[in-house]
N, C-alpha and C positions, 0 to 999 in steps of 0.2 A: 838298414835302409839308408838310401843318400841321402844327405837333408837337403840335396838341392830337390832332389824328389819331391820331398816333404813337402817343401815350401810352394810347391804347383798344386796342394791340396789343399782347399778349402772347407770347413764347414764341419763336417761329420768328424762323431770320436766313436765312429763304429770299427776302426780298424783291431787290429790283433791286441787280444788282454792283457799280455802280460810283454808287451816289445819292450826291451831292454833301450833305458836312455839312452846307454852311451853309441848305442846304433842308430839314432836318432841327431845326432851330432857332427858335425865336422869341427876337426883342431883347428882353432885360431892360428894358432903359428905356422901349423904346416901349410896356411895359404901366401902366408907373408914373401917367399921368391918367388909366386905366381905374379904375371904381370898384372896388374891393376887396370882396371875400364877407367877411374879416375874417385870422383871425392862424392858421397850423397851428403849435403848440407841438412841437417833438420832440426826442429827445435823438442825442445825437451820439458816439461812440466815437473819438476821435482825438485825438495829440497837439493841442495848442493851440500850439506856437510849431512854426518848420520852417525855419530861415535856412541858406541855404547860405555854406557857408565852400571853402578852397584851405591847403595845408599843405606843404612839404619832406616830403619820406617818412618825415623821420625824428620827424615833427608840430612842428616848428619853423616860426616865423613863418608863424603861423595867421594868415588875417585875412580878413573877409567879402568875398562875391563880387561881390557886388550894391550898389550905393549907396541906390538904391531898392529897399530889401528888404520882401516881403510875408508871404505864406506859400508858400514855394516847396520842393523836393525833384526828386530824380532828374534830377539834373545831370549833363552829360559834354560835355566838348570836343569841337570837328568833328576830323576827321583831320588837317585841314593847322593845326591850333593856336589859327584865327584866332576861332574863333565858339566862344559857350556856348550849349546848350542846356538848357528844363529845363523841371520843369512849375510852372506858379503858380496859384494858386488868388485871386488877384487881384481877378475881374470878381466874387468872392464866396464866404461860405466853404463848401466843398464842390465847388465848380464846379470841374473839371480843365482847363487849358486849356496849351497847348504854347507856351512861347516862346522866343525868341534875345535872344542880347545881343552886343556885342564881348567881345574876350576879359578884359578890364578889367571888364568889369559894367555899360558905360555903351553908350546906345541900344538900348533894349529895347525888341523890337516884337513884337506877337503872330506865330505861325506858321497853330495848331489852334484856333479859338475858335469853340466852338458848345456847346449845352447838354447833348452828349454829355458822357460823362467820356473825355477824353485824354490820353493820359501818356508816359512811356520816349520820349522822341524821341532817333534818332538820325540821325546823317548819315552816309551813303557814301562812300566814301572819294575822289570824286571831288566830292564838295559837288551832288549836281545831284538826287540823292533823300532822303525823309525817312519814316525806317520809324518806326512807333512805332502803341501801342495806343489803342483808339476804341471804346465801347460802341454806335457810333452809328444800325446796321442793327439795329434787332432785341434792343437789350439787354446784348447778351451779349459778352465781350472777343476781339476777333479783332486781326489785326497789318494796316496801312490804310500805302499811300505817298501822300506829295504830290511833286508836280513841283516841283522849287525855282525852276521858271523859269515857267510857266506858275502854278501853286499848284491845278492840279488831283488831284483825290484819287480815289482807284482801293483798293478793298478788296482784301484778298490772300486770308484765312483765312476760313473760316467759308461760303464761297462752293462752287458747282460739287465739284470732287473734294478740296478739301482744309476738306472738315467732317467731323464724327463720322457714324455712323450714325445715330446714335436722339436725337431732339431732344428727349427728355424727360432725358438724359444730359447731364451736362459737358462740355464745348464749347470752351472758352475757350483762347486763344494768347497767349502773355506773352513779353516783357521780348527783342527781338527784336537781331539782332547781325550787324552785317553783317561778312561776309568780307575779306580784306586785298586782296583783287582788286576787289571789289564785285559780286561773281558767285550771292554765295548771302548768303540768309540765315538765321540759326539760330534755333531758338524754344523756350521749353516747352511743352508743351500738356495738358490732361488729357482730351483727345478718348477716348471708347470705353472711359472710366473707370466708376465707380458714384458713387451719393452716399451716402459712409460715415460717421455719426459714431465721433466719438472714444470712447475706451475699448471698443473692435474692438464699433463697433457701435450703443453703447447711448445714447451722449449726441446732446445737440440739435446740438450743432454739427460740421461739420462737417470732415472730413480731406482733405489732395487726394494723389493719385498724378498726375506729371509725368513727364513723357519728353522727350526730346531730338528736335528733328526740323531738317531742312534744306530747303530751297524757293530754287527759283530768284523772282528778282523778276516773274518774267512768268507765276509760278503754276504752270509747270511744276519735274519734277524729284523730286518730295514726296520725304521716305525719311528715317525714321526710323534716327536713327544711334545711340543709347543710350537703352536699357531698364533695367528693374530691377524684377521682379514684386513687390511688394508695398513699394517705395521711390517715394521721389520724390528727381526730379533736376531742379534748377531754375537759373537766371540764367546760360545759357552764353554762352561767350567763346570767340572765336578765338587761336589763339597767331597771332602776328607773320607764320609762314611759310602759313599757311591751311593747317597738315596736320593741327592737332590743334581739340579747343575740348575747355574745362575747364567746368567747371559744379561744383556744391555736391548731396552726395546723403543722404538720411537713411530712415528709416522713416517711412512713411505714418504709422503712429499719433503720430509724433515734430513733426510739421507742428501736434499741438493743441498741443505742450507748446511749441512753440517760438516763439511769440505769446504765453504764459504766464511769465513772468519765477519764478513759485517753481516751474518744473519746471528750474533750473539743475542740469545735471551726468546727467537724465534723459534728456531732448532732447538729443541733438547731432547733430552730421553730418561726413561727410568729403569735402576737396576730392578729385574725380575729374577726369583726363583722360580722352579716347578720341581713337585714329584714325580722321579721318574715311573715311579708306578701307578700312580693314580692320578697327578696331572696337575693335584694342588696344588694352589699357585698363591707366593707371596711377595707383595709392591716393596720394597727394600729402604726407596728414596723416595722424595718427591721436590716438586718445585723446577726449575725453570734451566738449572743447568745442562750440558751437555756429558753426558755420563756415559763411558766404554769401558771397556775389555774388563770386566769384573774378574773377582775372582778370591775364592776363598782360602783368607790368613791363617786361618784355626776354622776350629770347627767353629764358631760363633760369628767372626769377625770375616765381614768382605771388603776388601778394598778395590778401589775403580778408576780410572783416570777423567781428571776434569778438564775437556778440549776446550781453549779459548776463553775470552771472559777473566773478571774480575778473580776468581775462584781456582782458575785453572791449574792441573799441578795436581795432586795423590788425595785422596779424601776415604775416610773408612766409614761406614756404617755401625760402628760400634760408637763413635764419638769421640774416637782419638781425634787429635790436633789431625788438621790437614798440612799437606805439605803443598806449599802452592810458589810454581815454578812455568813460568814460560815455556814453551816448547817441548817441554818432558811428555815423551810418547811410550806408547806398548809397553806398561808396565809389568813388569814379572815375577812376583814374589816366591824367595826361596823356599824348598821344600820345610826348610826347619822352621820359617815364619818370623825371620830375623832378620833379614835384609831383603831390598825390592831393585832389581836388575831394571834398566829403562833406557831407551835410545835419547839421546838431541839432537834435534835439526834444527839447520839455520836453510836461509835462502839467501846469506849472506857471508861471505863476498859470492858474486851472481858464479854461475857455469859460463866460464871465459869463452869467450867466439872461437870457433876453429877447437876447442876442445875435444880431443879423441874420442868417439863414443862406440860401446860395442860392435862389432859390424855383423848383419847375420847375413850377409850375399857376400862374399868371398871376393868378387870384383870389384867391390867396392868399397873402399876405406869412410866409412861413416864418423863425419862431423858435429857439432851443435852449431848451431847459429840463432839471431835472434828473428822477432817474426819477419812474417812476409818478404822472406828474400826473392829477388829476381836477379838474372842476370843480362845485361847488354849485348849486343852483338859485337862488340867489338871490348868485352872480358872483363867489366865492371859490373861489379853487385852492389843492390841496392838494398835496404832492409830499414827497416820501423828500431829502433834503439828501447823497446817498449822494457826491457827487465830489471834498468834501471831507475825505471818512474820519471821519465822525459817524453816519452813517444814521437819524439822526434827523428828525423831523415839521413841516414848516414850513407857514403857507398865506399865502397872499398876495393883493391882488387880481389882476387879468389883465392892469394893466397895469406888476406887478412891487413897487408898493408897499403899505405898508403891512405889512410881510413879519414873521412873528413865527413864535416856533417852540411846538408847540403840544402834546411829545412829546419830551423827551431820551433816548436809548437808553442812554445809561450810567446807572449805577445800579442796573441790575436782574442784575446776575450776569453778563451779557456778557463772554469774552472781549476785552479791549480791541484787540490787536494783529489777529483776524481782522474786529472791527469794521474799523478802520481800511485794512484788506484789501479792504473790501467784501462780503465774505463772515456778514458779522451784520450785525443792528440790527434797525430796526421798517420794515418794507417794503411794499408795496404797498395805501398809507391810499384806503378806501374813505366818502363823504359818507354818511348816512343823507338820504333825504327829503328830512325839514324844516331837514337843515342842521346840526342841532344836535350831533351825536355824528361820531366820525372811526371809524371801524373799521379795525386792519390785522393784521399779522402782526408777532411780535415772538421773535426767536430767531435761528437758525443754517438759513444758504441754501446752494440748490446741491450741490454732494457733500457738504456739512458734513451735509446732511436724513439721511443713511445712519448716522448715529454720535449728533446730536447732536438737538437738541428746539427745539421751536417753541409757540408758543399763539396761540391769537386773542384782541387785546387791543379797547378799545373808549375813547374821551377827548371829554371835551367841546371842542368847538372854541373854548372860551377856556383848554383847559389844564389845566382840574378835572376829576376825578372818574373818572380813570383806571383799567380796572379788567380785571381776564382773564377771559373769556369761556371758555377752554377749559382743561383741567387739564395739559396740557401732556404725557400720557404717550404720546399721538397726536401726530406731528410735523402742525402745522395751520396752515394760512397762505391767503393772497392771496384775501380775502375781497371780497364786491359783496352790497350793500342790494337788499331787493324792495323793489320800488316802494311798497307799502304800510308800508315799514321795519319789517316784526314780524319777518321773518326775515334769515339770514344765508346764503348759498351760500360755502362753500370749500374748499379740497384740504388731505386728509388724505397722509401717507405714513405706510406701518409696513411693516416686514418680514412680516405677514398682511393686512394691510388697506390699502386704494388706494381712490383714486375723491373723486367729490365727495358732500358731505355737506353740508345743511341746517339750519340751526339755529337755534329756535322761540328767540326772545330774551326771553319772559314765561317757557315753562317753564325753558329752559336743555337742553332734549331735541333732541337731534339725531338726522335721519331717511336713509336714503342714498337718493343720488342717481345714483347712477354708483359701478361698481368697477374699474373701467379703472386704465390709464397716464393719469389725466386731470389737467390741472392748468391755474389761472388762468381761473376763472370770472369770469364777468361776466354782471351781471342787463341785459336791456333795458331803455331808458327807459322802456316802456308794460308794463315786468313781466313780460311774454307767453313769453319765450324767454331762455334761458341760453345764452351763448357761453362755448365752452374750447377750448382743445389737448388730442387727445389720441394716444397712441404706438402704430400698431398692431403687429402680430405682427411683420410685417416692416420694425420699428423706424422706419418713417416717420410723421413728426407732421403731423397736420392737423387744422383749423380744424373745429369742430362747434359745433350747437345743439340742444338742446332744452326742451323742456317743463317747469316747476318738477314736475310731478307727476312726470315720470322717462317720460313718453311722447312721441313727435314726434322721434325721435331722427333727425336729419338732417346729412349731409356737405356741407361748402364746399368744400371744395378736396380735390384728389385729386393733382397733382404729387408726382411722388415726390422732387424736394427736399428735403422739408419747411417746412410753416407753422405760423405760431403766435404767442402774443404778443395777441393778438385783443382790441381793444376796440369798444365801441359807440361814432357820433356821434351826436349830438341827436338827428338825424332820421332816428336806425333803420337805417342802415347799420355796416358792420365794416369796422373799419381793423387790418390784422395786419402783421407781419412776415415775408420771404418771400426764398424766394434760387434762386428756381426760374431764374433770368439766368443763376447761375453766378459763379464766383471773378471777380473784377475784376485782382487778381495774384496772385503768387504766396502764397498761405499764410503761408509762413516767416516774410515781410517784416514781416507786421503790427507793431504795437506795442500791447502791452497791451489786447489786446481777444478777442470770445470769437468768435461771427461775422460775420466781419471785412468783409462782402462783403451783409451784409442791408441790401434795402432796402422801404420800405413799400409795401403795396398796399392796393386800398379794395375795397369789390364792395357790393352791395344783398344783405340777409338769404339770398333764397333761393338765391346764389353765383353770380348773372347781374353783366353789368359790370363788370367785376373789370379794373382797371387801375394804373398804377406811381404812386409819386407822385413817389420820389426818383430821381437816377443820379449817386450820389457813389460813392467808391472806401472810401466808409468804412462801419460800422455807424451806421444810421438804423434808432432805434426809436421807440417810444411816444408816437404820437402826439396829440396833441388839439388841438380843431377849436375854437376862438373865435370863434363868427357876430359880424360887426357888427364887428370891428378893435378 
């Protein structure tokens, strides 16, 4: 099947069982002498480095795994010692692809390579199958085997009797573990779940609840072995004798904070066992840290990794010394019980601007950039400098130089330390027209909008003439130009008042627009129609437009995921953010991000065409469209 095919499907992963990935794909290179439509700029959510390292238990003589290191993660040895597994993002960055090496790191040859995202690979205990997860039916994370001898691939999850019910529902199968027989395999899932945001509820992003489930390899067997109403249980393991498997369990609401590094001591979780036969269950840990991906050293001894916090870093269950280390993720201990395999991530040095990123549209050579870019009418881009911890004003041309900053946030009373948080500065710079003036938001984002203030500020695009447009006693932000540039659209918040509000830039009089949960307007290029987010009753955000005059009020999207994020291209369409796919893994795991699993969509105004544009495992937002390269 074409993937451009593909990529006009939305939703369903009821298509064909067992479609081969690599017919799901088109080659990267063979598009490269196609003309190009030009550059999609967007920003990206993820660590920037991912090297896999090997360690003594006790973190002594550490040393890299790989010779040829890229960007790689989720590493683990075969059972018989000889082969590593892991994923690289190699062919490009964002693109998940599955590969092996010897046990040494040398001869590395792909497994899973296609423009799905694929990840967790692991092998049977016999080396002859390879489970591991595939967005590649349909979007959505199900658990997919290849034949190690043949290299045919056979869907498991997501298919016939082992899907959810309601496909407008959470779906998704992760982080999969085969048995010490090679009989069954284990998985999380949040099948038959809701889409809840965090703060029981109210925020944009997203929580998950997980459960334990077991499947034979041939799709029969299903049966849910560990529940927890209103927890989530995720990354299980087998002990040694296949009568237990241990997993990591927490509070649903505890999945936001635990991808959040300042929710330490808030978030945590405890390692659990169960019987797979009978269901007995025993607490492993307790206390306050954050405790993932367990997994048993011997028969007796678990060790688990500690995310974040004082503590953070290898901790065993038996009472061995901990190994406590920064950023040490996805630990993996060897089959012999002798050494522990583990990735590091930094976020440091950031993902350079104009940075090549996977492309999955063929027309277009995809970029990173930092947030909220825009572009001018006459070929200047403007954008928030936020990845640095400044969030201050820069604009540049499109092809990166000339770059100057045109707006410092410090100075003006800011908090420094939640600047540097990302949680302040001057955010979301809107071009007027003619080019001449930058419009944005200057204050405290996010939860900070409940407590702290904001205004609408306005700078000339050389730097002069800086000046506030709103008095600040109204939190007011993430403003957009009419086309005529006499006015301003943008969202108010106050504990009485919501909604978007208009504002005559001769008198200084602002008119409303909307009294909603509404936020993140955006004028069309031909004036005509306002795009927002807005939150209805039943706390789901979607994609709207309407009328400057406040009539024409019209719905895009209706999944009950949630959509949002919504900008115009050129040519009069809307590019949003969207997660109606579903988690790509588990919650827990992320690092440093908010929704951890969005990726962009595009559709034509009246919500017809509506297709994907990314399939990364990471947040993909904000996009812009650069006709002509």
């Amino acid at each position: 099947m074409d993937r451009r095919k593909i990529l006009r499907l939305l939703g369903s992963a009821a298509a064909a069982a067992q479609m081969p990935l690599a017919g799901m794909a088109w080659a990267q290179g063979a598009s490269d002498a196609a003309k190009k439509k030009g550059v999609m700029l967007m920003n990206r959510i993820a660590p920037s480095i991912s090297e896999l390292y090997i360690a003594n238990l006790d973190g002594s003589n550490e040393r890299k795994l790989l010779p040829d290191t890229a960007y790689e993660y989720n590493a683990s040895r075969s059972p018989d010692g000889k082969w590593l597994l892991f994923t690289s993002e190699r062919r490009g960055d964002g693109q998940s692809d599955i590969y092996r090496a010897r046990a040494d790191g040398s001869g590395i040859e792909p497994l899973v390579t296609n423009d799905a995202m694929d990840d967790t690979g692991v092998l049977s205990p016999d080396g002859k199958m390879l489970a591991f997860v595939s967005t590649a039916n349909g979007y959505r994370t199900n658990v997919w085997l290849r034949d190690m001898t043949t290299g045919r691939l056979r869907q498991l999850t997501g298919i016939g009797k082992i899907r959810g019910k309601d496909d407008n529902k959470p779906d998704g199968y992760f982080r999969p573990s085969w048995s010490p027989d090679g009989k069954w395999l284990a998985f999380s899932s949040d099948r038959d779940t809701g889409w809840t945001g965090h703060d029981e509820g109210h925020g944009w992003e997203h929580t998950q609840e997980l459960s334990i489930y077991i499947v034979r390899p041939d799709g029969t067997g299903l049966r849910k072995v560990a529940t927890r109403p209103g927890y989530c249980l995720g990354s299980p393991q087998w002990s040694p004798d296949g009568k237990r498997i241990v997993f990591y369990e927490m509070t649903v609401e505890a999945t936001w904070g635990a991808r959040r590094p300042n929710y330490i001591g808030k978030a945590y979780s405890q390692i659990v066992s169960v019987d797979v036969a009978s269901g007995e269950r025993i607490e492993h840990t307790t206390g306050t840290d954050l405790k993932l991906q367990p997994q048993y050293v011997n028969a007796t001894e678990i060790g688990y990794l500690v995310k974040y916090g004082p503590n953070e870093g290898l901790a065993y269950t038996s009472g061995r010394a901990p190994v406590k280390q920064a950023f040490l993720r996805s630990p993996s201990w060897t089959p012999d019980g002798t050494s522990v395999i583990y990735e590091k991530v930094s976020f440091k040095p950031v993902r350079p601007l104009f940075k090549p990123l996977f492309s999955w549209d063929r027309n277009w050579d995809y970029r990173h950039v930092d947030v909220y870019p825009q572009m001018s009418r006459d070929g200047w881009i403007v954008f928030t400098e936020k990845q640095l911890g400044n969030s201050s004003l820069f604009i540049m041309r499109p092809d990166g130089s000339e770059k100057r900053k045109v707006f410092e946030s410090e100075g003006h009373g800011l908090d420094l330390a939640k600047v540097r948080m990302g949680l302040a500065g001057a955010f979301q710079p809107a071009w007027s027209p003619d080019g001449e003036w930058i419009a944005f938001g200057l204050g405290y984002w996010f939860a900070e909008r409940n407590t702290m203030t904001a205004a609408l500020w306005r700078v000339r695009r050389d730097g002069s003439g800086a000046e506030q447009l709103t008095d600040g006693t109204l939190h007011s932000g993430f403003p957009s130009y009419s086309a005529d540039g006499k006015e301003l659209v943008y969202r108010v918040w106050g504990a009485k008042e919501k909604g978007l509000r208009v504002l005559d830039l001769e008198t200084r009089k602002a008119r409303v627009l909307t009294e909603g949960l509404d936020n993140l307007p955006g004028w069309s290029p031909d004036g005509k129609r306002i795009v927002f987010t807005r939150r209805g009753d039943d706390g789901n955000y979607d994609i709207y437009t309407i009328r400057p005059d406040g009539s024409g009020l019209f719905r895009c999207t209706d999944h009950p995921s949630s959509d949002g994020h919504a900008v115009w291209s050129a040519d009069g369409r809307i590019l949003w953010s969207g997660s109606q796919h579903g988690f790509r893994d588990e919650a827990a795991l992320y690092e440093q991000t908010f929704q951890q699993y969005g990726q962009i969509y595009i559709m034509n105004a009246d919500g017809s065409g509506k297709r994907i544009l990314t399939d990364s495992r990471w947040e993909d937002s904000m996009p812009l469209y650069l006709p002509g390269g």
